[in-house]
GUVEX-101419 format. One record per residue (C-alpha): residue number from 1; residue in three letters; x, y, z. Coordinates in steps of 0.001 Angstrom, whole numbers. Each point is the difference from the previous one (the first is absolute). Layout:
REM GUVEX-101419
<NUM,'ALA',<X,Y,Z>> ...
//
This chain:
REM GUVEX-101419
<1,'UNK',<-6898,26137,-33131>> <2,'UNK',<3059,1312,1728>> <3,'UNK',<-2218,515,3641>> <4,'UNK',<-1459,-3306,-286>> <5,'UNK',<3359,-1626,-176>> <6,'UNK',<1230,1929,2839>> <7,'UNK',<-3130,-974,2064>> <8,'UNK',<807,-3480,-1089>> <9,'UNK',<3001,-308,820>> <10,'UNK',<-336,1695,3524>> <11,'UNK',<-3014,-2723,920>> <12,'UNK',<2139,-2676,-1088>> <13,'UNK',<3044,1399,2382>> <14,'UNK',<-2694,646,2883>> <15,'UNK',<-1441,-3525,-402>> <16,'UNK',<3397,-1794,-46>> <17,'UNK',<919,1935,3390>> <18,'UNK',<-3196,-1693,1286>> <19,'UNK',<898,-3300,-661>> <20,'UNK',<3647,150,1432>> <21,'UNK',<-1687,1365,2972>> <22,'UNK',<-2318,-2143,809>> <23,'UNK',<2275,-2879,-355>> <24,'UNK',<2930,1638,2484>> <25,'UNK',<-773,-1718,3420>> <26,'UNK',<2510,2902,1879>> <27,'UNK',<-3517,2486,757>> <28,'UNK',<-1572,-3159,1947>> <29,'UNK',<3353,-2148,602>> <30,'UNK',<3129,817,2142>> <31,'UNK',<2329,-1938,-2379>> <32,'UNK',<3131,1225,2400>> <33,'UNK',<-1976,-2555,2731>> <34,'UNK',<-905,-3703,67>> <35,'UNK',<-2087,-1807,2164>> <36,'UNK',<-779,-3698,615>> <37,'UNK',<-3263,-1688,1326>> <38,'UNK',<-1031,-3004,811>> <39,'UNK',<-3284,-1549,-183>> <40,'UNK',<-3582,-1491,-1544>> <41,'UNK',<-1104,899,-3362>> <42,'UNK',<-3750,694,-19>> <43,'UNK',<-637,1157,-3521>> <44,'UNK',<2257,560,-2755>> <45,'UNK',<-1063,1481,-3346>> <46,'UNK',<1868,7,-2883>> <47,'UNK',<-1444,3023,-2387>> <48,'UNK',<1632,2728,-1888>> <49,'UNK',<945,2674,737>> <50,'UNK',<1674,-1463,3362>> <51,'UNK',<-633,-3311,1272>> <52,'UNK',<-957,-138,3650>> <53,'UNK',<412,-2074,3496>> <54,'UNK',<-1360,494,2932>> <55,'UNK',<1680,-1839,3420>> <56,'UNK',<-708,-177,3399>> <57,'UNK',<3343,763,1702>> <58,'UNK',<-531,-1094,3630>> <59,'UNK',<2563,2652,1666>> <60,'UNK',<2180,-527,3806>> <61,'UNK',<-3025,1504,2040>> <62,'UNK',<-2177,-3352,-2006>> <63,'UNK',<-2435,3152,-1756>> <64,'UNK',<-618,-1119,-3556>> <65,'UNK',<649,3406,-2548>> <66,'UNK',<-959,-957,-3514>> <67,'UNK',<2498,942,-2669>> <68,'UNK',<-376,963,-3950>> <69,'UNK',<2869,-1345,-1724>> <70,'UNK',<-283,1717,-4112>> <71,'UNK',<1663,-1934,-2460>> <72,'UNK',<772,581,-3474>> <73,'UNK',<-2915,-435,-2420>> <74,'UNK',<-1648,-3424,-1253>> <75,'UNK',<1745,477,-3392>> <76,'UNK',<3008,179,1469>> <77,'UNK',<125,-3044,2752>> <78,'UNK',<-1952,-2285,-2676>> <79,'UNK',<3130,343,-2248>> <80,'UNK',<1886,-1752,2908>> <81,'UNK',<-1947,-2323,812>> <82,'UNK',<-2655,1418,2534>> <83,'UNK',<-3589,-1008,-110>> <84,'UNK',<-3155,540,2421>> <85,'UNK',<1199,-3190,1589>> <86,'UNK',<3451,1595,1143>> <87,'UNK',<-1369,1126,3393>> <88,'UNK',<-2374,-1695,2149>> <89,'UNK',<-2228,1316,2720>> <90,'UNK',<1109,-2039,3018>> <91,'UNK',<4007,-163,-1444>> <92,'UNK',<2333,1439,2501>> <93,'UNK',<2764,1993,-1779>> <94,'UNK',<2847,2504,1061>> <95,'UNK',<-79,3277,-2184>> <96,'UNK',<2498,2559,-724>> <97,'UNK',<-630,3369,-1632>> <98,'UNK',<-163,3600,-95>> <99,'UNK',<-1662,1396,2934>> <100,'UNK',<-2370,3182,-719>> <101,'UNK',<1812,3563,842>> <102,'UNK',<-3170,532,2673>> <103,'UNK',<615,-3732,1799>> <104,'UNK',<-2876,-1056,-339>> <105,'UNK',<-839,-4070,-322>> <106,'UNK',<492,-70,-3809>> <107,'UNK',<3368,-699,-1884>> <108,'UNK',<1326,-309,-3471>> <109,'UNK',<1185,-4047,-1027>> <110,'UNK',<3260,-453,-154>> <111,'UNK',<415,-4123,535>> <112,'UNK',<-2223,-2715,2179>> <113,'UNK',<1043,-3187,1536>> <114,'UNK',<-2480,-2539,394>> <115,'UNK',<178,-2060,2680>> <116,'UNK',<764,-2973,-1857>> <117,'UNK',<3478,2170,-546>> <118,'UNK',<-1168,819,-3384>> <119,'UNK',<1416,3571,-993>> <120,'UNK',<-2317,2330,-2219>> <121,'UNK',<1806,3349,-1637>> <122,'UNK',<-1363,3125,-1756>> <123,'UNK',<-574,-710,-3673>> <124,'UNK',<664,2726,-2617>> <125,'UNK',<-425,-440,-2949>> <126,'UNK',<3133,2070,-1511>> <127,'UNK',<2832,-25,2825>> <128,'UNK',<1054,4045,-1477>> <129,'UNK',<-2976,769,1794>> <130,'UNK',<1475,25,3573>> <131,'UNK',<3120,1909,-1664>> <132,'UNK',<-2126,2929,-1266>> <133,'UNK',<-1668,148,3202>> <134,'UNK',<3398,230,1585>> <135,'UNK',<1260,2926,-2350>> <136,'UNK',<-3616,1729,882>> <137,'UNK',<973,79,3592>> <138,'UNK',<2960,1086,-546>> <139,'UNK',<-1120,2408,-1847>> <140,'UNK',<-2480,1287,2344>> <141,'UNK',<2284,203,2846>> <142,'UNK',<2262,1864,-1686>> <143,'UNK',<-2915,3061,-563>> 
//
């Protein structure tokens, strides 16, 4: 009886380290750096875990690089008002977020302007969130 609460308890620690982990963005994200894009929206799906964009960024040299901009999930932006409607293929926005550590053409949402001058803003759900995520960093950098 004794083992089996032991192995219990041990899955539930391992399982709960999963989660948190796979819901840190700092692996993927550089979180010390922001970047801001601007340009057409050609598909945007709202799904969990992460809601998605894609956007053709037409850059100085007139190439067109197609960004991934993750948001948080579809539970998460519903509760503020989001909807599969939010973002249009064919709407030209300016985005901001967290650029990946390897730069490539893929960033983490911070806030969007549409150009209408409509301003767009990461959702969470409970604002302690970005305030544990802080004292994790701080954490970490202090290993």
């Amino acid at each position: 009886m004794k083992a089996t609460l032991t192995v219990a308890a041990t899955a539930m620690l391992l399982f709960t380290g999963a989660i948190h982990a796979h819901h840190s963005t700092t692996p993927v994200y550089d979180s010390k750096r922001i970047v801001t894009k601007t340009g057409v929206v050609t598909q945007f799906k709202l799904v969990n875990p992460h809601a998605t964009l894609k956007l053709d960024v037409a850059e100085e040299d007139g190439k067109v690089v197609p960004w991934i901009v993750e948001f948080d999930g579809r539970v998460n932006l519903t509760r503020f008002g989001w909807d599969d409607d939010t973002l249009k293929p064919g709407d030209r926005i300016t985005v901001t977020g967290n650029p990946t550590h390897s730069d490539s053409p893929r960033m983490f949402f911070i806030e969007l302007e549409r150009s209408d001058g409509t301003q767009l803003g990461r959702a969470m759900i409970d604002p302690t969130v970005d305030a544990l995520e802080e004292a994790r960093r701080k954490r970490a950098a202090q290993k």
